[in-house]
Backbone bond lengths (Angstrom), bond angles and torsions (degrees), N, CA, C in turn:
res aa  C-N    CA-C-N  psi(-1)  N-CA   C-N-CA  omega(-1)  CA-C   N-CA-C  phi
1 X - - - 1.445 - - 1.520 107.22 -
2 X 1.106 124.65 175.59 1.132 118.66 -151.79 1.558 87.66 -127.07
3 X 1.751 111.77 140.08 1.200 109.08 -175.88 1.441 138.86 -58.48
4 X 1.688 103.79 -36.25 1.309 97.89 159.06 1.543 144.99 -66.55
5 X 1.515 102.31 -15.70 1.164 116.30 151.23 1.768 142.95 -50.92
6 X 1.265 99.08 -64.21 2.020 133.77 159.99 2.020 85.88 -34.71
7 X 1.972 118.39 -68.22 1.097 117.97 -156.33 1.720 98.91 -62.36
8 X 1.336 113.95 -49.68 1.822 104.28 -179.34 1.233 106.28 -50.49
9 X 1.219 123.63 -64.74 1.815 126.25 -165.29 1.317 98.17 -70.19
10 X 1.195 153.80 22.73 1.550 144.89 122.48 1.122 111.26 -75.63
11 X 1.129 125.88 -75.52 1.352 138.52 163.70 1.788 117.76 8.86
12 X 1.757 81.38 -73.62 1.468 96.93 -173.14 1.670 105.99 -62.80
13 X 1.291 106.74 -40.60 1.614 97.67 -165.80 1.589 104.25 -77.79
14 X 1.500 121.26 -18.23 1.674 115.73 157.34 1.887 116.10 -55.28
15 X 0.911 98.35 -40.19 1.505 115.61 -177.25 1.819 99.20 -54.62
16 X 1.238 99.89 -71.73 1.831 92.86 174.86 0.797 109.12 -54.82
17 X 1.497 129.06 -64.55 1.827 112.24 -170.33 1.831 124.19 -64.01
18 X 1.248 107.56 11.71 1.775 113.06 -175.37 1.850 85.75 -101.40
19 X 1.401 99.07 -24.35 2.278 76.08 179.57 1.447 107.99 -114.10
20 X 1.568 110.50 43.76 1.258 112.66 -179.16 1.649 88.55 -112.42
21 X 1.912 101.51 148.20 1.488 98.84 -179.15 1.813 116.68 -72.87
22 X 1.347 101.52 -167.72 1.625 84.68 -162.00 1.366 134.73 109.73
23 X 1.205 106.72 150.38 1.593 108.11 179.83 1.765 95.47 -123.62
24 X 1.285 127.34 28.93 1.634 122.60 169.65 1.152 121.59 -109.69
25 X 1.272 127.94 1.59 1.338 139.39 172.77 1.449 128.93 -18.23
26 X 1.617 105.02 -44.95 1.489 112.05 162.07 1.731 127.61 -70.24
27 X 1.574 90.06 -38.95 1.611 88.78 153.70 1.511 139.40 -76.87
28 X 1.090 123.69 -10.60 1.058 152.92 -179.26 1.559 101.75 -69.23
29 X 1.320 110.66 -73.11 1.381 135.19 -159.95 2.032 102.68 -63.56
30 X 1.357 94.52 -34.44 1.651 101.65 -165.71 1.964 92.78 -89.70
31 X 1.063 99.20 -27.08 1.865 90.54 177.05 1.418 113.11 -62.74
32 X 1.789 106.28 -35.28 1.106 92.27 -167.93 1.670 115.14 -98.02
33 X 0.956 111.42 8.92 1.161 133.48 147.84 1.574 152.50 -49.95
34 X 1.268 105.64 -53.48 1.874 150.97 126.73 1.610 114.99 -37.48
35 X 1.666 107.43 -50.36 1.682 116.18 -178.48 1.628 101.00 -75.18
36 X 1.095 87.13 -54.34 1.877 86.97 -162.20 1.702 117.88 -102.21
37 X 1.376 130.78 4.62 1.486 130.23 -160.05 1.218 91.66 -107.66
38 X 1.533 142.98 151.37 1.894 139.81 176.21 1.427 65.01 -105.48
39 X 1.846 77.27 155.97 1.489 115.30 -165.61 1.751 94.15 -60.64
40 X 1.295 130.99 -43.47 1.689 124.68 175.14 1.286 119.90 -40.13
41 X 1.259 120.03 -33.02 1.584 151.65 -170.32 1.927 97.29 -79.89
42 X 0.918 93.55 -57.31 1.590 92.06 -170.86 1.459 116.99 -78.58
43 X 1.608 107.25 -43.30 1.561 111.36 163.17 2.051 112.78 -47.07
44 X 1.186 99.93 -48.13 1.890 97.96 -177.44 1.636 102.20 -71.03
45 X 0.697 113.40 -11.26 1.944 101.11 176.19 1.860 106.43 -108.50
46 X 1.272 116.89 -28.00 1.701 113.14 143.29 1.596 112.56 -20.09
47 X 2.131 82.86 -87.27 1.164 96.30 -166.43 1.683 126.06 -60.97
48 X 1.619 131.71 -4.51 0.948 156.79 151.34 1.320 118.62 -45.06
49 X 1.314 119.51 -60.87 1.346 132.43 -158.55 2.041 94.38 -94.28
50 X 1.397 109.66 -24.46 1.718 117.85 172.68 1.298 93.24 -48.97
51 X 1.488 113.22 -62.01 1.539 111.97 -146.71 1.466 101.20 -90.75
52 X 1.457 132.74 15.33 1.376 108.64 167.01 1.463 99.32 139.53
53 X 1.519 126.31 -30.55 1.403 130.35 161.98 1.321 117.41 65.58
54 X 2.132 112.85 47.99 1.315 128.19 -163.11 1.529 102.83 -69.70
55 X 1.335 120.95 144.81 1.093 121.95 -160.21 1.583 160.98 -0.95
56 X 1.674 83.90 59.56 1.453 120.83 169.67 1.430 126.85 -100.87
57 X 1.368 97.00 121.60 1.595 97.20 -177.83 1.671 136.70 -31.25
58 X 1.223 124.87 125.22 1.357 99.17 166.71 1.425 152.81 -12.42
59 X 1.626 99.42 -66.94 1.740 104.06 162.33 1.094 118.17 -49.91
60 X 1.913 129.72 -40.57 1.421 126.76 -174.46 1.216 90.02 -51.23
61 X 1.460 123.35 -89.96 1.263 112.86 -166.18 1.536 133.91 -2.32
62 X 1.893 98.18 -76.02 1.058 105.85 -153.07 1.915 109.68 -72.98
63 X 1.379 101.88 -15.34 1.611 110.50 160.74 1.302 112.63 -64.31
64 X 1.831 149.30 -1.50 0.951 114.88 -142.05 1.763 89.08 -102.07
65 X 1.402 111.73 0.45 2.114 92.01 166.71 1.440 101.43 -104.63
66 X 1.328 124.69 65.52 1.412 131.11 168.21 1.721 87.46 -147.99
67 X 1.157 136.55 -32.04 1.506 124.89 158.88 1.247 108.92 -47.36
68 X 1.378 110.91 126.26 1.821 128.04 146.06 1.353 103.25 -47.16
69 X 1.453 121.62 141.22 1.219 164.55 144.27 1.409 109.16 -52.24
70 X 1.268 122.11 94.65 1.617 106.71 -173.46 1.961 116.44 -79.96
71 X 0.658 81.86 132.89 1.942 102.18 -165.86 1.858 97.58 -49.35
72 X 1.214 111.46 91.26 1.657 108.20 -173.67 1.820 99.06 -65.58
């Protein structure tokens, strides 16, 4: 997928979980992440957020050590 792509479709799904009530948002955001992203999917937003995590939301970020590690 193409990175600017991976960055919207995080994005967006930070975006729903920031107007959900609650204080789990980061957990929230990384489950569904874990539930629904193939491990290729989750490795490129790792490696995304490694190198600097250019225009990615805050929460992505700060969820990214609640992402699974996909099992190479």
């Amino acid at each position: 997928m193409s990175p600017e792509k991976m960055v919207t479709m995080a994005n967006q799904i930070a975006t729903f979980f920031k107007t959900q009530p609650g204080d789990d948002q980061l957990d929230r955001f990384a489950a569904h992440i874990n539930d629904f992203w193939e491990p290729r999917m989750r490795r490129q937003l790792l490696d995304h957020i490694a190198a600097g995590g250019a225009g990615l939301e805050p929460l992505v970020i700060e969820a990214a050590g609640r992402i699974s590690e996909p099992v190479e």
